[in-house]
N, C-alpha and C positions, 0 to 999 in steps of 0.2 A: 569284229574283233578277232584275229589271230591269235592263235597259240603254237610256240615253234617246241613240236618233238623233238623236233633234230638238229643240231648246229654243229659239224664238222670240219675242220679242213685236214687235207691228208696229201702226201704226195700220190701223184699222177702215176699210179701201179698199178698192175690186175690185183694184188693182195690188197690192198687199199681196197678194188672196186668190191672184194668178195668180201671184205670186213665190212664195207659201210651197208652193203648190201643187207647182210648180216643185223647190224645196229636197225635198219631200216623196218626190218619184218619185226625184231623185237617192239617194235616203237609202234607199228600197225597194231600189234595184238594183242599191246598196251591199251592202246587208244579203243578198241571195239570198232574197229574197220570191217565193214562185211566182207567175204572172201573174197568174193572176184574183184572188187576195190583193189584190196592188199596187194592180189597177186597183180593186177596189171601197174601197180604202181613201182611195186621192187621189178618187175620185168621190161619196165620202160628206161627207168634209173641204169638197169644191169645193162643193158643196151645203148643207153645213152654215153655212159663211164668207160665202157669199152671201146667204142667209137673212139671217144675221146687219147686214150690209152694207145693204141695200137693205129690210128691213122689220122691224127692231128700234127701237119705241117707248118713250122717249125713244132718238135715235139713238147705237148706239154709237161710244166714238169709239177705244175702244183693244181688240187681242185679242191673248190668248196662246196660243203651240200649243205642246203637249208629246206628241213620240211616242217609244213606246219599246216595245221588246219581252223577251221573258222566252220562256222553253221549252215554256210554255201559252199564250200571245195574244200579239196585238199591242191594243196600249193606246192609243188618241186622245185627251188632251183638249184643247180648244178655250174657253177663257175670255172671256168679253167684258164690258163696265162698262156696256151698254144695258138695254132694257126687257127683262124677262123675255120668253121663246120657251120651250116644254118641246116641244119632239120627240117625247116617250110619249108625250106625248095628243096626237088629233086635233087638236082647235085650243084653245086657252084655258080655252076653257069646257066642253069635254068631256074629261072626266076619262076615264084610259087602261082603267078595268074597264069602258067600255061598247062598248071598241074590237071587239069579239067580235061583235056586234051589225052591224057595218056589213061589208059586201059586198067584196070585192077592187076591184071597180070604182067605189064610192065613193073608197078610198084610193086609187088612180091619179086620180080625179074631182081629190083635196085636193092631188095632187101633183104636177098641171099648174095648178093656179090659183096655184104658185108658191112652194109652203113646201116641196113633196118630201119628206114626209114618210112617204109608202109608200114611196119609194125609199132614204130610210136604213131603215128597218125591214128589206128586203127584202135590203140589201146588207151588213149586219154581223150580229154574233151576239148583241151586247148593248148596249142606251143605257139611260143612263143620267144625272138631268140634276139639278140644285143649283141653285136660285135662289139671287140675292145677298138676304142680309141687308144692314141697317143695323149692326150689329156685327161680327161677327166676318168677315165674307167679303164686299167689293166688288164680287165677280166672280162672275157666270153661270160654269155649269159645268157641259158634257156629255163626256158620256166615252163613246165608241163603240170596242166590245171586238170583235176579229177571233181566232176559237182558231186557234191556230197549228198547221198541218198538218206533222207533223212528216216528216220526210225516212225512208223506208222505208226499213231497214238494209239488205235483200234486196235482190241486184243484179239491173238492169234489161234486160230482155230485148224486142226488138222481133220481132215476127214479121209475118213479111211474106208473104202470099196471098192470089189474088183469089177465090179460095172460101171463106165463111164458115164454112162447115161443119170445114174445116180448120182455121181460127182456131181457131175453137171447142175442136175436141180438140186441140191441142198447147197451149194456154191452160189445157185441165184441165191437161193431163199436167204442167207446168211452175206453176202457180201458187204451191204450197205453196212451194216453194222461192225464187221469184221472182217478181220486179214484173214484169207482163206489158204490153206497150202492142203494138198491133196499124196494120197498114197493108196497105191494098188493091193498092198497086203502090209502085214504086221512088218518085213523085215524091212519094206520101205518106210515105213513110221516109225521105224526104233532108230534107222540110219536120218531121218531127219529132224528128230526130237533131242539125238546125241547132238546136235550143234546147231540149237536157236532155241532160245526161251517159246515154250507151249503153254495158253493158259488153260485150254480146252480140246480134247479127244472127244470124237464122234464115227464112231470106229462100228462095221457089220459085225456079226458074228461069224456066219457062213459063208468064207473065201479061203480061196484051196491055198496050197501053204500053209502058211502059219492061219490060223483061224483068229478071229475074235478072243477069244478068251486064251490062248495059248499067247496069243499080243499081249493085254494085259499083266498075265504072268508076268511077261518078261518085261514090262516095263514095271513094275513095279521093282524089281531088282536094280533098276538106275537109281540115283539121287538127281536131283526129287523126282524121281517119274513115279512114286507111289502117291505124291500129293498133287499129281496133277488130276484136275478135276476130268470126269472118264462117264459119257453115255454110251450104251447100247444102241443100236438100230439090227431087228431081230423080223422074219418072219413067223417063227416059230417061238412062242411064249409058253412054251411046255411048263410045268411046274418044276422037273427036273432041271431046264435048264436054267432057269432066272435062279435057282436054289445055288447051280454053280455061278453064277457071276454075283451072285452076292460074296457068296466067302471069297472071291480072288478084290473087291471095293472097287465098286462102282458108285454111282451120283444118282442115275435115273437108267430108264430105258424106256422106247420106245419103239410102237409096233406098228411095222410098216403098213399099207402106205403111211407117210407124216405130212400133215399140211405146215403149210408154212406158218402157220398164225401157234401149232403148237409147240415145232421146232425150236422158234424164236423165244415160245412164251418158256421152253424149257430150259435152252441154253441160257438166258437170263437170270432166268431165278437158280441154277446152279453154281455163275459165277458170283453171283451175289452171294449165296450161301458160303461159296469157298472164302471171298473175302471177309465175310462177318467172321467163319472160323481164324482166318488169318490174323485179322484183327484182336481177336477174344486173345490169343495166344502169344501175342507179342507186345502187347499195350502195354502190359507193365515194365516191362523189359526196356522197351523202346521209350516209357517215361522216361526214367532213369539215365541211359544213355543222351537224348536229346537234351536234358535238365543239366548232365553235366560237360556239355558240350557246346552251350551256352554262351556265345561270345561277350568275354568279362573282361575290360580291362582296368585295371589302377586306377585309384583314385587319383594318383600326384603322378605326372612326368614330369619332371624339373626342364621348363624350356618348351614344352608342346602343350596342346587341348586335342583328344579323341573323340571319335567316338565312331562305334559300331553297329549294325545292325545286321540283320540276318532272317531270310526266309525260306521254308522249305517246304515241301511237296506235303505233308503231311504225314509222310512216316521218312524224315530228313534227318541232319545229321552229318552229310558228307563234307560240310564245309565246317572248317573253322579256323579261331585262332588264338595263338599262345603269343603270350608277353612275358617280357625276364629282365625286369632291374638288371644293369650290370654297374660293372666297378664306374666307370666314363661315361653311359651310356644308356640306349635302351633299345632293348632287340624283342623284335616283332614278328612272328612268320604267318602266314593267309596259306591255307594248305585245303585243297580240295582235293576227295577222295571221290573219282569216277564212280559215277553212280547215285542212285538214292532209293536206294531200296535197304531192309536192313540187311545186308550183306557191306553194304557202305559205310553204315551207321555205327556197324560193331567195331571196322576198322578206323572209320574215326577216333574213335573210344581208343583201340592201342596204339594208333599214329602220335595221338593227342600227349599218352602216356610216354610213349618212345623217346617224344621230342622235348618233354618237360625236363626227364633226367637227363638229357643233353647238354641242354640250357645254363642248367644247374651246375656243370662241371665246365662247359666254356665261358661261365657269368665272371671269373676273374680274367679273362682276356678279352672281355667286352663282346662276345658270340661272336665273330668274324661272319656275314655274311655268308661266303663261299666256303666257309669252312664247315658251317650247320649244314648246308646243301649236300657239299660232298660227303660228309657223315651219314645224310639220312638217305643218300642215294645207295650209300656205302651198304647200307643196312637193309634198303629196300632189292638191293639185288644178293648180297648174301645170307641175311635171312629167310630161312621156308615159310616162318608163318607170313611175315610181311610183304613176302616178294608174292602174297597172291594176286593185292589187288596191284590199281597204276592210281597217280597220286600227283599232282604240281603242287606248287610249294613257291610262293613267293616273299623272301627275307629282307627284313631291314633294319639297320640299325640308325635309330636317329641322335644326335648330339646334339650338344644345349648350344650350342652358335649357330645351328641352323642349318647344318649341313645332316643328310642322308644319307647313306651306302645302302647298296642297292642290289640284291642279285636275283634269277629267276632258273627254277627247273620246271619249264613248261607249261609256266603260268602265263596269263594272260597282261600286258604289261600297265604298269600304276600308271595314271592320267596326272598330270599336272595341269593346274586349273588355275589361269590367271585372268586378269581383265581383258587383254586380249583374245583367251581362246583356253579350247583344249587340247592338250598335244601328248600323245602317247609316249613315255619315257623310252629310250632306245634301249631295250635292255633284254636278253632272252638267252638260253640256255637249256642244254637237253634234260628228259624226262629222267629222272632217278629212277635207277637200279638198272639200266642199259648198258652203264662201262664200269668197270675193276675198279678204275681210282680216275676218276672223270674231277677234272676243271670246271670252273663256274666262273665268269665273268664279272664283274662287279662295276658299278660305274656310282659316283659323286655328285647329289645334286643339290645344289644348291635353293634353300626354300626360303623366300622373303615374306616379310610381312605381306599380309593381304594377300599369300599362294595359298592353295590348297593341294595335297595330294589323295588323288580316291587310289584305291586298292580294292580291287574286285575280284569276285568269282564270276566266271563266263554264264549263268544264269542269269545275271544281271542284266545280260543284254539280250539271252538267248528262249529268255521262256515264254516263249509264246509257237504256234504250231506249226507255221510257215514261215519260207524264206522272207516272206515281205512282211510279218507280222515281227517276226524277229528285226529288220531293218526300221520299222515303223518305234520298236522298242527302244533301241539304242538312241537312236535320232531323238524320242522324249528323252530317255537317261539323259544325255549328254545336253540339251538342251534344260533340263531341271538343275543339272550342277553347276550350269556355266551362271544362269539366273540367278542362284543362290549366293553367289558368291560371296556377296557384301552383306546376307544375313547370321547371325549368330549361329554356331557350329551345330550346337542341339537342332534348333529350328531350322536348320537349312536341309538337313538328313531328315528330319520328321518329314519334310517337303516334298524330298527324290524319293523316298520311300515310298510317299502318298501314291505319287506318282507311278512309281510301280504299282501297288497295289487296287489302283483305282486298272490299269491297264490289263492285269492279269486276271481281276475279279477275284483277290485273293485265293488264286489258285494257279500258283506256276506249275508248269509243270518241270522243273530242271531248282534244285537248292539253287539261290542265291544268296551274295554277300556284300557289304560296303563297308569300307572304312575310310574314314575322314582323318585328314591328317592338318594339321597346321601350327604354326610358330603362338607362342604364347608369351608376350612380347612386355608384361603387366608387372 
């Protein structure tokens, strides 16, 4: 299941290329793209656009950019109305099977004289390219495929010494268990603790530079680098010393040499400790918010039958949804907030709030679809508190005849579910708070007796640890709702639900969401 970040069209400018370019990085650092991701993707884009711009014969004069990502890639494509270019091949006239044949240093040769095209080859995982016909397709078409590195469930351990050798074996001793990342001294683990979630420091004392405890200092001056969980590894267990790394808060220490059996038995029982504190400290808090975040809708639609359900990681929250009576109508929005940890949770809580007094004041013009979108995009990019997190948003408005309007900011798109099959509604639109006064597309769909429409969060189909586990997922989803069809709305979601539940072992890892939609016909 795709989700489009980005849907653009722009004329065929270098201003154009540096704006989208621009939108493009905003839309990576939305999404939590790891860096060299990010950067090879706007640097392929930047290079593909320009190409396009500056030596496509007849010139083009219009391009469209569509990015979007799914649980295996990220997805580029870049359409234009000019003279064909193919990116596979060398140049025009050399077809892409003889490309085996030329030298590394030819393709850098082809790729300073201006097309760069050993530099997309080198920077993405797959291109792929469509000439325009005179019939059925106007537009060139290259699609440049990035696989998506997924986030290692194993929590992340930094170890800190200026002896490799030491690296080394406490990286055996701790790998299976954990993501290991390694630093020579304190100033190398403060530069890479400032940009990647750490849940664990295993840090010497005595290394030149910054030492052991002059590290700690200064990480406890970050947020949160004072509540990350922090062991010693010490030759010297002086009284004096451990007396000072007590008052700067540490977890444990340990005195060299470490076997692995106590290494492991210590890092364990530390993280554990830190998350029983975490827990102690947010439970109530986190009641609260997930209790009123609780997806609840109306008793009466006049014309439809709902219903909802929702799962989440255990301390969730990031998903929900709001419903709003209007004058004509009834408006709907499915709104996930990246993430699920309580950083998600809280903003749920004022997305939730944001978009009810919205509601409230567009309920005498029936909520216009694109017009709630562009409001909360509006809001999500001028507002400072809300412009922290990134958020899709998917709105509907249903009518007592049966018809739906329909719009999407980077949500995942509603399925329509009939006897024949299931078929993703064509509908997609860019992430809120990326443009000033950004357009939303809207489309009409018609729902008959005996349809269904689900409405989903990308957990749905995504919570499970791997690419083929996630593949295995959706294939039951979509396979449990197409079955279901002809059973009663309650019973048929208790069913897809099961189905998840039995799949995940009531324990996803990513919030999920469903909502059932259909005609109430009685």
């Amino acid at each position: 299941m795709k989700t489009v970040l980005l849907d653009i069209e722009q004329p065929a400018t270098l201003a154009s290329v540096t704006k989208i370019r621009r939108l493009l990085q905003q839309a990576l650092s939305l999404s939590q793209a790891d860096r060299q991701t990010a950067h090879q993707i706007a640097l392929c884009f930047a290079e593909a656009a320009t190409n396009l711009v500056q030596h496509s014969v007849p010139a083009a004069r219009l391009f469209k950019v569509k990015f979007s990502m799914s649980s295996q890639a990220w997805l580029l494509t870049l359409e234009d109305d000019g003279g064909s270019w193919d990116p596979t091949q060398l140049n025009p006239a050399t077809p892409d099977t003889l490309l085996d044949a030329f030298t590394l240093d030819a393709l850098t040769l082809e790729a300073e004289s201006g097309r760069g095209i050993a530099l997309l080859r080198t920077q993405c995982s797959d291109l792929a390219y469509q000439a325009a016909d005179t019939t059925a397709n106007a537009f060139n078409c290259l699609t440049i495929t990035w696989t998506n590195r997924l986030n290692d469930p194993r929590p992340t351990i930094v170890i800190v010494d200026d002896e490799p050798s030491q690296q080394r074996l406490y990286q055996t001793y701790l790998t299976e268990d954990f993501q290991i990342l390694t630093a020579d001294n304190g100033q190398q683990a403060l530069a890479v603790i400032r940009h990647q979630h750490i849940d664990l420091v295993l840090s010497d004392i005595q290394m030149p530079g910054m030492n052991g405890l002059e590290f700690r200092e200064q990480l406890n001056s970050l947020s949160p680098g004072a509540a990350v969980p922090f062991i010693f590894l010490t030759t010297a267990n002086t009284s004096e010393m451990l007396q000072q790394a007590a008052t700067i808060g540490i977890d444990d220490y340990l005195t060299k040499p470490v076997s692995k059996q106590m290494l492991l038995h210590t890092v364990h029982r530390v993280l554990e400790r830190s998350k029983q504190v975490y827990r102690h400290l947010t439970g109530q808090v986190n009641r609260q918010i997930a209790s009123a975040l609780s997806p609840q809708l109306p008793a009466n639609c006049p014309g439809w039958r709902l219903a909802v359900r929702q799962r989440n990681t255990g301390i969730g929250g990031g998903d929900f949804v709001i419903a709003q009576p209007c004058e004509n109508s009834f408006f709907i929005a499915v709104t996930d907030i990246m993430g699920h940890n309580d950083t998600a949770k809280f903003f749920s809580y004022a997305y939730a709030g944001y978009l009810r007094g919205m509601l409230l004041n567009l309920a005498e013009i029936d909520c216009p679809p694109d017009e709630v979108l562009r409001r909360l995009s509006m809001g999500a990019r001028t507002d400072h508190f809300l412009s922290q997190v990134t958020l899709t948003c998917s709105a509907l408005c249903l009518h007592p005849d049966g018809e739906v309007v329909l719009a999407s900011a980077g949500h995942p798109p509603p399925l329509l579910i009939t006897k024949q099959g299931i078929q993703a509604v064509n509908i997609s639109g860019i992430l809120p708070g990326l443009l000033d006064d950004p357009h939303y597309p809207t489309i009409t769909q018609s729902l008959e007796p005996g349809q269904r429409l689900a409405v989903i969060s990308d957990g749905l189909f995504e919570s499970a640890m791997t690419p083929s586990g996630r593949q295995e997922l959706e294939r039951k989803m979509l396979d449990a709702l197409r079955k279901t069809l002809s059973q009663p709305l309650d019973d048929a979601m208790a069913h897809v639900m099961q189905v998840f539940d039995d799949f995940t072992g009531g324990k996803p890892n990513d919030d999920a969401l469903l909502l059932l939609i259909e005609r109430d016909c009685e």
